[in-house]
KOLMAR-705763 format. One record per residue (C-alpha): residue number from 0; residue in one letter; chain; x, y, z. Coordinates in nm, 2 decimals. Example, Ala and Ser with C-alpha at 12.3 -4.5 7.8 and 13.67 -1.06 7.14 Angstrom:
- 0:A:A:1.23:-0.45:0.78
- 1:S:A:1.37:-0.11:0.71
END
This chain:
- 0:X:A:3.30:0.07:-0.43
- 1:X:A:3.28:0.22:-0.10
- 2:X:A:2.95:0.51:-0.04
- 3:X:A:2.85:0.66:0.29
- 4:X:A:2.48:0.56:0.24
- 5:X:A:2.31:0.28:0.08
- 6:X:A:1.95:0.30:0.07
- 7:X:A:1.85:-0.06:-0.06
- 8:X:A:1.46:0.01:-0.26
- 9:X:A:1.36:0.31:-0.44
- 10:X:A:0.94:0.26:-0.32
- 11:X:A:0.84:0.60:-0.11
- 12:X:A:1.09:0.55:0.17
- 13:X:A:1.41:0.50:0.00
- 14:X:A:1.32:0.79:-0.23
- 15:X:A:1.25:1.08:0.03
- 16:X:A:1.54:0.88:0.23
- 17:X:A:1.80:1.02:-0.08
- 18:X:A:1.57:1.34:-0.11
- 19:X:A:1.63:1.46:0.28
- 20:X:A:2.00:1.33:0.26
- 21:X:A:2.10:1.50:-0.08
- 22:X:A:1.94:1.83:0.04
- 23:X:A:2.10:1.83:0.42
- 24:X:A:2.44:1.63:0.37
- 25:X:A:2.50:1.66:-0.04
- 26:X:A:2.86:1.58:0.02
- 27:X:A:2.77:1.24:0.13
- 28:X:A:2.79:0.95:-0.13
- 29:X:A:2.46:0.81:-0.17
- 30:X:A:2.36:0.50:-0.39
- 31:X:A:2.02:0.36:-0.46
- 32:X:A:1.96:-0.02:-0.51
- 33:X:A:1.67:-0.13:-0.67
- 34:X:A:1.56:-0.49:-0.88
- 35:X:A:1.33:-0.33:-1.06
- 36:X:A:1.32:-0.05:-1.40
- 37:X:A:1.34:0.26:-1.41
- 38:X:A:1.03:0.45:-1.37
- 39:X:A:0.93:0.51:-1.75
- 40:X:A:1.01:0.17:-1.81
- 41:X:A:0.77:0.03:-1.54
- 42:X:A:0.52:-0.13:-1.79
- 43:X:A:0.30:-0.49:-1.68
- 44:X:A:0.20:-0.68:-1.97
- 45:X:A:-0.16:-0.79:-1.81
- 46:X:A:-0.39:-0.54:-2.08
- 47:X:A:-0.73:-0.74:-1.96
- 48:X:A:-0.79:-0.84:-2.35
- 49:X:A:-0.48:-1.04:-2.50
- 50:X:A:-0.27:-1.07:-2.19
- 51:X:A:-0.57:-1.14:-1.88
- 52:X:A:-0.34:-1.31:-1.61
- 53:X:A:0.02:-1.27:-1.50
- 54:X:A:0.33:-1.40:-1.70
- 55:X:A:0.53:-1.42:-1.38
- 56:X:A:0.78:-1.15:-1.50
- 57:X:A:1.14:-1.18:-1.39
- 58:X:A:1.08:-0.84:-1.20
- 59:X:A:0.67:-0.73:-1.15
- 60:X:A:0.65:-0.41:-1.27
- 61:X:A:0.36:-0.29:-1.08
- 62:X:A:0.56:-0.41:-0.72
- 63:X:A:0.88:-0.30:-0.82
- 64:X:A:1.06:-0.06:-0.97
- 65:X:A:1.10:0.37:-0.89
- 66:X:A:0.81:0.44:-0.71
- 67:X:A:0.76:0.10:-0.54
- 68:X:A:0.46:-0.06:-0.52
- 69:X:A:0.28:0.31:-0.50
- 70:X:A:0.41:0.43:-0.85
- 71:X:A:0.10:0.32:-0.97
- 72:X:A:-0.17:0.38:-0.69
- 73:X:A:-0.45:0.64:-0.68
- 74:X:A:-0.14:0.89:-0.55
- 75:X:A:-0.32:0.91:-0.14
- 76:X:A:-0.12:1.08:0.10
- 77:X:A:-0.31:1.08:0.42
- 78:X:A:-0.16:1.30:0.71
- 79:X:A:-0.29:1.13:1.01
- 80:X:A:-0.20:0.86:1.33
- 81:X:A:-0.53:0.69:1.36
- 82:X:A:-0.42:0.45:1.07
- 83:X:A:-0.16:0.36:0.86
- 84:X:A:0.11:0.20:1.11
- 85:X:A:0.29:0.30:1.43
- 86:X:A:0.56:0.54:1.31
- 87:X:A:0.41:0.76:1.61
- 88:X:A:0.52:0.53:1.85
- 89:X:A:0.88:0.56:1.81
- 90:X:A:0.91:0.93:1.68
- 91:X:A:0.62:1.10:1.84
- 92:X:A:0.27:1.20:1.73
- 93:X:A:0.39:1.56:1.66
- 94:X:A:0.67:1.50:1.45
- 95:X:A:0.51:1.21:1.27
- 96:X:A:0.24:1.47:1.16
- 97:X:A:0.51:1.75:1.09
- 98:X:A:0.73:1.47:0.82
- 99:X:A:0.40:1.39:0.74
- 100:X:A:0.33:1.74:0.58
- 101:X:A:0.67:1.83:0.50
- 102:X:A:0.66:1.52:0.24
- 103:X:A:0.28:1.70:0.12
- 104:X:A:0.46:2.00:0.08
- 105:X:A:0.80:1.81:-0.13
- 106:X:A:0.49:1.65:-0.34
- 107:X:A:0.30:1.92:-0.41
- 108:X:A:0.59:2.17:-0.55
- 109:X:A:0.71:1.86:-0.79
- 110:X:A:0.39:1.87:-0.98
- 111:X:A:0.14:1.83:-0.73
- 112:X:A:0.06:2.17:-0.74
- 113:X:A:-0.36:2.22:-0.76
- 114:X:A:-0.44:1.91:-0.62
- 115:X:A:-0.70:1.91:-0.36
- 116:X:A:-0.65:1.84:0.06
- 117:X:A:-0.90:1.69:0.15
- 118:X:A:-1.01:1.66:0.55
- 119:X:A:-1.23:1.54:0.85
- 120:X:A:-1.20:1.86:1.06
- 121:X:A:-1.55:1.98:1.10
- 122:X:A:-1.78:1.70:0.89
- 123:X:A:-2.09:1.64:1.04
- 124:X:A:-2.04:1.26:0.88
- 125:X:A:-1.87:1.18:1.22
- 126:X:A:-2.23:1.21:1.39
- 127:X:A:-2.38:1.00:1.08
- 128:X:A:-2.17:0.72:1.13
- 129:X:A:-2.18:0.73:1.50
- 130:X:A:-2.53:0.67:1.50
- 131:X:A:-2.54:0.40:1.30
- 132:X:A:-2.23:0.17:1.53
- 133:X:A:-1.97:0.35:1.27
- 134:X:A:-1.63:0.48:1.33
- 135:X:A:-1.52:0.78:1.07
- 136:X:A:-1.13:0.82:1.17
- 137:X:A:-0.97:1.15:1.19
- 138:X:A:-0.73:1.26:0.89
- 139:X:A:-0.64:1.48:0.62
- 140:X:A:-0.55:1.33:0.28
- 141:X:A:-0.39:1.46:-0.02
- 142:X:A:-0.56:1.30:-0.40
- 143:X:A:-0.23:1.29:-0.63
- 144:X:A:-0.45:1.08:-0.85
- 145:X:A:-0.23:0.79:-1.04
- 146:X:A:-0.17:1.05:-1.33
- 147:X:A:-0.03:1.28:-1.12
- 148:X:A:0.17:1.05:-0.89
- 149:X:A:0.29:0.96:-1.16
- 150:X:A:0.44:1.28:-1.25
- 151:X:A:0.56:1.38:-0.94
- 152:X:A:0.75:1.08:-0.89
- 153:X:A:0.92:1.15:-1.28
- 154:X:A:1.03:1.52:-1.12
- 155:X:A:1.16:1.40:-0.79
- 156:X:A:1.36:1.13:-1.03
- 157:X:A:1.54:1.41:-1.30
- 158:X:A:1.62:1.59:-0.94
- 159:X:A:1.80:1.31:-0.73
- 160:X:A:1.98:1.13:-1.03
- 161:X:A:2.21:1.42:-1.05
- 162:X:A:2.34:1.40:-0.72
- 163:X:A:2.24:0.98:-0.61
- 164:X:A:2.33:0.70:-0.78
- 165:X:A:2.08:0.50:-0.89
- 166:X:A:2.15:0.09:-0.96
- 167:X:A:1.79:-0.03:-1.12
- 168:X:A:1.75:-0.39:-1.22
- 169:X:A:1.96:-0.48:-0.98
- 170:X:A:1.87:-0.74:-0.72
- 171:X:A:2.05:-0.72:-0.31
- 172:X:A:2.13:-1.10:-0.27
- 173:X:A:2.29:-1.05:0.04
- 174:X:A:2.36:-0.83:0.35
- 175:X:A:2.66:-0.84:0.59
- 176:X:A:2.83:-0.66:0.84
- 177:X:A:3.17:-0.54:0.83
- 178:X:A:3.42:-0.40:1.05
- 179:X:A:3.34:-0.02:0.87
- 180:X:A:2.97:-0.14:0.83
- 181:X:A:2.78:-0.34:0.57
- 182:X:A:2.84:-0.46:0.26
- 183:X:A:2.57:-0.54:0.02
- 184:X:A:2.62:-0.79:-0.23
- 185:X:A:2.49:-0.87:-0.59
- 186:X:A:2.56:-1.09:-0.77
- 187:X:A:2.91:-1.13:-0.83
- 188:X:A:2.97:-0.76:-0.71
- 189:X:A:2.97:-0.59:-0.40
- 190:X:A:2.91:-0.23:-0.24
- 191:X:A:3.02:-0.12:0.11
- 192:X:A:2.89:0.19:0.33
- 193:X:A:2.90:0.30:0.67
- 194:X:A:2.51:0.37:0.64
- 195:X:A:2.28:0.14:0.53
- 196:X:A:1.86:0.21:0.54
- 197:X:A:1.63:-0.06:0.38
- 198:X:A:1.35:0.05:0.25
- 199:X:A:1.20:-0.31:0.04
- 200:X:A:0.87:-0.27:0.10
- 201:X:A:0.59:-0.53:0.05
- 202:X:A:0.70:-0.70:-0.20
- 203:X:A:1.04:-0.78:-0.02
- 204:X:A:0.87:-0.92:0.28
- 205:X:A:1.05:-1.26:0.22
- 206:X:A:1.40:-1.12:0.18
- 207:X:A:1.36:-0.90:0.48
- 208:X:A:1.26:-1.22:0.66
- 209:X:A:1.58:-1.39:0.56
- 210:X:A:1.81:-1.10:0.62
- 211:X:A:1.67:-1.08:0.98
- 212:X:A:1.71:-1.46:1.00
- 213:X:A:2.06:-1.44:0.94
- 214:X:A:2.19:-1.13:1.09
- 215:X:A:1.92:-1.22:1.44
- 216:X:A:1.75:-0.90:1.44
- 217:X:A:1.45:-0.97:1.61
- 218:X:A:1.10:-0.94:1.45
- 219:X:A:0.73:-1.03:1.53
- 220:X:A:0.43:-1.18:1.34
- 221:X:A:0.21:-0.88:1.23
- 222:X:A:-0.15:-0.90:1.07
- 223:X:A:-0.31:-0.94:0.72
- 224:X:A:-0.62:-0.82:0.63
- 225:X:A:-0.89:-1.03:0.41
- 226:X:A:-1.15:-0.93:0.20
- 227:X:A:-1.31:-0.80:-0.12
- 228:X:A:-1.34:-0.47:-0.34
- 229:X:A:-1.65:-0.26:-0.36
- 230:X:A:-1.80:-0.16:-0.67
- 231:X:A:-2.10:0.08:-0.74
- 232:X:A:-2.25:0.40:-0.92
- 233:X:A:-2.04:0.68:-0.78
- 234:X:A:-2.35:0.87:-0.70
- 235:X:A:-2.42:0.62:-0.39
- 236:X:A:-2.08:0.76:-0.21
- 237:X:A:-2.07:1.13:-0.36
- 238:X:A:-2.16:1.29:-0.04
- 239:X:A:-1.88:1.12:0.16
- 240:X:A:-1.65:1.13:-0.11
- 241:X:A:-1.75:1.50:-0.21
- 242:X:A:-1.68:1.62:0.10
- 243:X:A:-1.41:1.37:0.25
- 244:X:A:-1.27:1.20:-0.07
- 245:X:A:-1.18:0.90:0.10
- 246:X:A:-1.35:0.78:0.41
- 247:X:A:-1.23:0.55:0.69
- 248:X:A:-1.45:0.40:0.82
- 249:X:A:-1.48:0.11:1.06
- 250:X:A:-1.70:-0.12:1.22
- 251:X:A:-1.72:-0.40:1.48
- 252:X:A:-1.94:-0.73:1.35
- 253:X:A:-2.24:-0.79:1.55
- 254:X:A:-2.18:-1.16:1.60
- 255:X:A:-1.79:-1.22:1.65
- 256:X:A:-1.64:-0.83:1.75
- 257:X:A:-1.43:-0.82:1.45
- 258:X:A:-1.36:-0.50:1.30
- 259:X:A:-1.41:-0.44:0.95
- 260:X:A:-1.29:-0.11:0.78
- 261:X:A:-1.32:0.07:0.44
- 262:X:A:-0.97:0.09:0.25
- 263:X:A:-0.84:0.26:-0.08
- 264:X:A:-1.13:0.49:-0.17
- 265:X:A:-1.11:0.58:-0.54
- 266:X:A:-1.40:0.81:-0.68
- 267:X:A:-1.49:0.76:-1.02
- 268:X:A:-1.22:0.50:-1.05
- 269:X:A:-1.14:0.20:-1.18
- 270:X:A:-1.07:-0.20:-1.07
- 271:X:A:-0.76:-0.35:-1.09
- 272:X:A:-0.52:-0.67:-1.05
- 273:X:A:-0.24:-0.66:-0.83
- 274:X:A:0.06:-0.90:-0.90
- 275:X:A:0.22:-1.02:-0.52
- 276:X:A:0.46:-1.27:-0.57
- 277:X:A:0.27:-1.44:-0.84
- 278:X:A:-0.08:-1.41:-0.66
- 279:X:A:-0.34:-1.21:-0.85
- 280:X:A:-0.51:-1.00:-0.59
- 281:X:A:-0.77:-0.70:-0.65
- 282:X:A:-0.72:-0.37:-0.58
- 283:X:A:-0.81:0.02:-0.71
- 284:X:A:-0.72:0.36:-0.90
- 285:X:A:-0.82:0.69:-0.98
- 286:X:A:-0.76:0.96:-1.18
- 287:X:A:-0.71:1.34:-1.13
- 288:X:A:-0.77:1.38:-1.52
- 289:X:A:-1.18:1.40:-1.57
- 290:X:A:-1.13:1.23:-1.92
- 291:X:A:-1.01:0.93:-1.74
- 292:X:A:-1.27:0.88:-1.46
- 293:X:A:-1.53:0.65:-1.46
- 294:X:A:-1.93:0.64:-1.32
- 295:X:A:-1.81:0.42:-1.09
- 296:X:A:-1.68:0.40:-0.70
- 297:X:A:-1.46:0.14:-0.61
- 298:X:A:-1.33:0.03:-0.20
- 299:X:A:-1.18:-0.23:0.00
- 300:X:A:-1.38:-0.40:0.26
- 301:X:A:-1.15:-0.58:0.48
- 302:X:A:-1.17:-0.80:0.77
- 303:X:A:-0.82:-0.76:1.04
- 304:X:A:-0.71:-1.13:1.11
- 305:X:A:-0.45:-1.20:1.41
- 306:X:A:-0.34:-1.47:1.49
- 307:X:A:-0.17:-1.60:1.83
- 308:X:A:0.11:-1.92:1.90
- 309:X:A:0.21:-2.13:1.77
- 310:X:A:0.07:-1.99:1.42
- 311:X:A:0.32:-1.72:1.31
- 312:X:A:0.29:-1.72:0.91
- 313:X:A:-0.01:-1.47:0.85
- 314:X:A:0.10:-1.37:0.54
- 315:X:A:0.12:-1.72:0.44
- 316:X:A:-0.27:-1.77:0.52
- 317:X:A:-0.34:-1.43:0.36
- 318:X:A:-0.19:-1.60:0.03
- 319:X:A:-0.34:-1.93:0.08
- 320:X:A:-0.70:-1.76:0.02
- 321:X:A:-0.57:-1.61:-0.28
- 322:X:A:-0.47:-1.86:-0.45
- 323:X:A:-0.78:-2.01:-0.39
- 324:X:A:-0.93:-1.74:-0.57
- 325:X:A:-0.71:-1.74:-0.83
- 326:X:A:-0.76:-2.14:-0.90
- 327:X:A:-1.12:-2.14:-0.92
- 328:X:A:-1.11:-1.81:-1.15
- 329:X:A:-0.78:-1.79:-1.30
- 330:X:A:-0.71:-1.46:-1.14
- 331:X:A:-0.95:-1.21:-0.95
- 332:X:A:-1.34:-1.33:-0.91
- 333:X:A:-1.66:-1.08:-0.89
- 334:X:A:-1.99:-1.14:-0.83
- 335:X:A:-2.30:-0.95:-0.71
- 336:X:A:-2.42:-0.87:-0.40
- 337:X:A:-2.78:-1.00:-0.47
- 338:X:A:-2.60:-1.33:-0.59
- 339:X:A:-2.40:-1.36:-0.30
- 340:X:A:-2.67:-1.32:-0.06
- 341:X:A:-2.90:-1.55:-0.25
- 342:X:A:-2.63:-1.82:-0.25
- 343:X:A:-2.55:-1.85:-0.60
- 344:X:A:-2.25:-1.81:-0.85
- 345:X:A:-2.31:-1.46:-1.06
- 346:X:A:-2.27:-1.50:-1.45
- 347:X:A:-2.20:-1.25:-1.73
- 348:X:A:-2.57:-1.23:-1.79
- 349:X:A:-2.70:-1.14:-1.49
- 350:X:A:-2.41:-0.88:-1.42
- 351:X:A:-2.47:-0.74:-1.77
- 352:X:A:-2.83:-0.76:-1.66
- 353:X:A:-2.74:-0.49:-1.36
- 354:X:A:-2.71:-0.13:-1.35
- 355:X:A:-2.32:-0.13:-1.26
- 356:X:A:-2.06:-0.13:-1.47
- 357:X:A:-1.80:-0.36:-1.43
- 358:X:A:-1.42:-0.21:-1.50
- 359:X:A:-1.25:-0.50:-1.44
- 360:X:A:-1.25:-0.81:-1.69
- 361:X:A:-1.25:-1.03:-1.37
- 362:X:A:-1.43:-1.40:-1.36
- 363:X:A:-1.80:-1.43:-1.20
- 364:X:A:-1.78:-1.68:-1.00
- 365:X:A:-1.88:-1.73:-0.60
- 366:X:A:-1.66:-1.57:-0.32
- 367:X:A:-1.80:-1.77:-0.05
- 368:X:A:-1.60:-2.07:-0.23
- 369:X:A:-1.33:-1.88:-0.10
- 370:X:A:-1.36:-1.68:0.13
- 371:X:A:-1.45:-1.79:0.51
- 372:X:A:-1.74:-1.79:0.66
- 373:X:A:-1.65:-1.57:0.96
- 374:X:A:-1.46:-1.30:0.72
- 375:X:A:-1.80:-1.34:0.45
- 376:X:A:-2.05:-1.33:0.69
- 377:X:A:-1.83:-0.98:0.84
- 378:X:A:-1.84:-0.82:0.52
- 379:X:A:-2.19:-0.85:0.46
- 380:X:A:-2.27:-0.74:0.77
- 381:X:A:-2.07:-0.44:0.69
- 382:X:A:-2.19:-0.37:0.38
- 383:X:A:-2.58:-0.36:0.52
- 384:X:A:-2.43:-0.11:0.80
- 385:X:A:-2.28:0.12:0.49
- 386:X:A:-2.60:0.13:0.35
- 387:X:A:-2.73:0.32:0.63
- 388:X:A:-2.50:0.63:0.57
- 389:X:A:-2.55:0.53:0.19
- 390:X:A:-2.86:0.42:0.08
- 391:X:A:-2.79:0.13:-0.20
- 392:X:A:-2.48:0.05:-0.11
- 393:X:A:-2.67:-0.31:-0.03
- 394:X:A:-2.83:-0.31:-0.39
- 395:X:A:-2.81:-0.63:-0.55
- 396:X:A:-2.62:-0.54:-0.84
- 397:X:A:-2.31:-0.41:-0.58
- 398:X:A:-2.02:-0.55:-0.74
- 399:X:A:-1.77:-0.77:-0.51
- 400:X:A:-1.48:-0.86:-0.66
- 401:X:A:-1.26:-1.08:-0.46
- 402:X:A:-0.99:-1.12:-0.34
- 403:X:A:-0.82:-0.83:-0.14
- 404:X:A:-0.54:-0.91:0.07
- 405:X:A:-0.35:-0.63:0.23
- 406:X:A:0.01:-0.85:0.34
- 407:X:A:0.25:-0.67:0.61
- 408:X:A:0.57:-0.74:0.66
- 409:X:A:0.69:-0.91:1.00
- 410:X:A:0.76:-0.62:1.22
- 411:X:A:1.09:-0.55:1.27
- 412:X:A:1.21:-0.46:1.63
- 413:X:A:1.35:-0.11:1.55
- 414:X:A:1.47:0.20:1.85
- 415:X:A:1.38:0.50:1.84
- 416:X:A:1.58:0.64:1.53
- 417:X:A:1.39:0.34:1.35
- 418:X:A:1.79:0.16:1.39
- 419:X:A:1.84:-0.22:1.41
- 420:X:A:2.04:-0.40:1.71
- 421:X:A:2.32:-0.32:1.44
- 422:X:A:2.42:0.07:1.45
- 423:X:A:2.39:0.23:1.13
- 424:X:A:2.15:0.00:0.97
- 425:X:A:1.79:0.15:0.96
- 426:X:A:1.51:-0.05:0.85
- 427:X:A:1.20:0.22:0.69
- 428:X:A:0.86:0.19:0.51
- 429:X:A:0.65:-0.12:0.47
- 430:X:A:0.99:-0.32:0.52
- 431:X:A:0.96:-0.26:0.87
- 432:X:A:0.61:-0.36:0.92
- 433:X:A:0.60:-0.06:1.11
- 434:X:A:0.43:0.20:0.81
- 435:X:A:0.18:0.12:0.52
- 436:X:A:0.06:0.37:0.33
- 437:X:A:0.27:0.64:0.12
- 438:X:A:0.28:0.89:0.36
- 439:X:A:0.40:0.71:0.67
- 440:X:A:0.66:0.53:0.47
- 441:X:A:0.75:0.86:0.29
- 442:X:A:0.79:1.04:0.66
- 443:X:A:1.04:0.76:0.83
- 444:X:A:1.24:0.80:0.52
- 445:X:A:1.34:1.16:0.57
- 446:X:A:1.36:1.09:0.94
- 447:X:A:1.62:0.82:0.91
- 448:X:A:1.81:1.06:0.64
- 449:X:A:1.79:1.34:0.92
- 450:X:A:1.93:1.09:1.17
- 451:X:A:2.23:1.01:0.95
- 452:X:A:2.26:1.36:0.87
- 453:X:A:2.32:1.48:1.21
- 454:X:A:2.56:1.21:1.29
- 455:X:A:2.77:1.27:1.01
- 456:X:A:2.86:1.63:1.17
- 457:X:A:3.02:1.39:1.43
- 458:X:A:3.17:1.15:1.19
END
């Protein structure tokens, strides 16, 4: 079977990818390949009470699957350049902002209608943080919530199947080039197009890895990020995330330089376990629905780790940490702030003891077993400096649970229209190592479809 465009992954590239090409070129043949289910049948058996750790699935559904790894997040799209990649680099900061809202405005009439933009512009919090050796970065972000994310994703799903084809549960083996293009092979089948945009995300960080291997498309070693999640009374953050929703904010260690930043904001949310290629990591949600928040706050703290020659494998050493984590706890660890500054392992009694909450059924145990002592010793320092904006943010009963790894793919070297050494084949999204969050990977999607689009008037 021969298409005009294969978009291999169905995360929040390859979707608006087939959105932008089925409403600018809807004679073109478009097929969607993607190993994991269908959106409504994206369900991880991990339930915290019979089912606590991972089963190693054939296919994770929270990674994989419509929706990518996102399907299931707290639904932030953040319009901004200060963070969240380099796709500004290669298309310009104007346009990256203009895709940027364009995809807000795609969201918001497929049932994000109602939900709430949230922004910097104006906040006298800049002056707050400055004050005390803080950074608040500049952007405007858009709370889906998950329940809502979830919805919108379902709409934009009943809308492209009728004019893309979608193959779910099925896995891209391999990728070649042709004399007409590429063929994509799986299994004992295999697809041809002239176009091909691959859009894998996270998750496929390893197969991206390989196909560059093989078809010598340069890349370079990109970062990972270390760390733990943040758990408190909501009230402690309300006036940030009142006002902002979810702050960035950054800070550079006293002792060592290194900058440590605030990720993933979730108001009244809840803690959860993230499944990467078998490693159980931390991570956080939130809900749009009242009935389903909680008194609690939840955020990333993480430490940026580079690493120079001959060292290459970052994601590797990201991974090393967590399974050190999940050894000594079976899965995610947590343990209180007042424990971890006193040197000593927390235990269901004294957590119990404490005024917060915990929403995650994760193991107390000791993160600095774990973690090391340059990233530790960064993320305490940053936790005292957040208590300066917000007062008990240092309290001993702080819940850290641990650990957070944020893994990017190798960065792929890409042109300007985001095209490999090979014409016609795009790389887009997390896959690149170029964009992380939705919005960025969302925005080189339709870009790459507006690319093709305009050459197929030439075709």
């Amino acid at each position: 079977m021969k298409y005009d465009v294969i978009i291999i992954g169905a995360g929040p590239g390859g979707i608006f990818s087939a959105y932008e090409l089925m409403k600018k070129r809807p004679g073109l043949t478009v097929a969607v390949f993607e190993e994991g289910h269908r959106l409504e049948e994206r369900h991880c058996p991990i339930d915290g009470e019979r089912v606590k750790s991972c089963v190693n699935c054939p296919t994770c559904a929270i990674m994989n699957g419509f929706g990518g790894a996102g399907a299931f997040s707290d639904g932030k799209y953040n319009i901004t350049n200060d963070f969240g990649g380099t796709l500004y680099e290669y298309i310009g900061r104007k346009e990256a902002l203009e895709l940027m809202r364009y995809v807000d405005g795609i969201n918001v009439s497929h049932g994000g209608e109602g939900t709430k933009m949230y922004s910097t512009a104006g906040t006298d919090l800049k002056k707050i943080c400055m004050q005390n050796k803080l950074k608040l970065l500049d952007a405007s972000v858009r709370h889906l919530g998950t329940d809502i994310n979830y919805v919108v994703l379902g709409n934009l799903y009943r809308e492209l199947k009728e004019h893309i084809e979608f193959h779910f549960d099925t896995s891209v083996e391999h990728l070649e080039v042709t004399d007409q293009g590429y063929r994509v092979i799986c299994g004992d089948r295999s697809y041809e197009c002239e176009n091909c945009i691959v859009s894998v995300g996270r998750s496929g960080s390893k197969w991206m890895e390989k196909i560059c291997g093989e078809m010598e498309i340069p890349t370079k070693s990109n970062r990972v990020d270390i760390g733990v999640r943040v758990e408190l009374p909501a009230v402690i953050f309300s006036h940030l995330t009142d006002e902002l929703y979810e702050s960035k904010i950054v800070y550079r260690t006293e002792k060592f330089e290194d900058k440590v930043r605030t990720f993933c904001m979730n108001p009244n949310g809840i803690v959860v376990n993230e499944n990467t290629n078998g490693i159980v990591t931390v991570n956080g949600h939130s809900y749009e629905d009242p009935a389903k928040q909680t008194e609690n706050t939840n955020f990333a703290l993480l430490v940026e780790k580079h690493f120079s020659e001959p060292f290459k494998d970052s994601n590797g050493y990201g991974e090393s940490i967590a399974r050190l984590s999940n050894m000594l706890g079976g899965g995610v660890l947590v343990q209180r702030f007042g424990d971890l500054i006193r040197g000593r392992r927390s235990t269901w009694e004294r957590i119990e003891e404490g005024f917060v909450r915990p929403t995650l059924a994760a193991e107390p145990g000791d993160l600095s077993l774990v973690l090391p002592k340059r990233i530790l010793d960064g993320i305490i320092e940053m936790v005292y400096a957040l208590d300066k904006i917000a007062p008990g943010t240092a309290n001993d009963d702080t819940l850290l649970y641990g650990v957070e790894v944020k893994f990017y793919n190798m960065e792929v070297k890409l042109d300007e229209h985001l095209e490999t050494r090979h014409k016609g084949l795009y790389v887009i999204g997390d896959g690149s190592g170029l964009t992380h969050p939705l919005s960025h990977a969302s925005a080189s999607g339709v870009y790459v479809a507006r690319e093709i689009a305009e050459r197929a008037d030439r075709w």
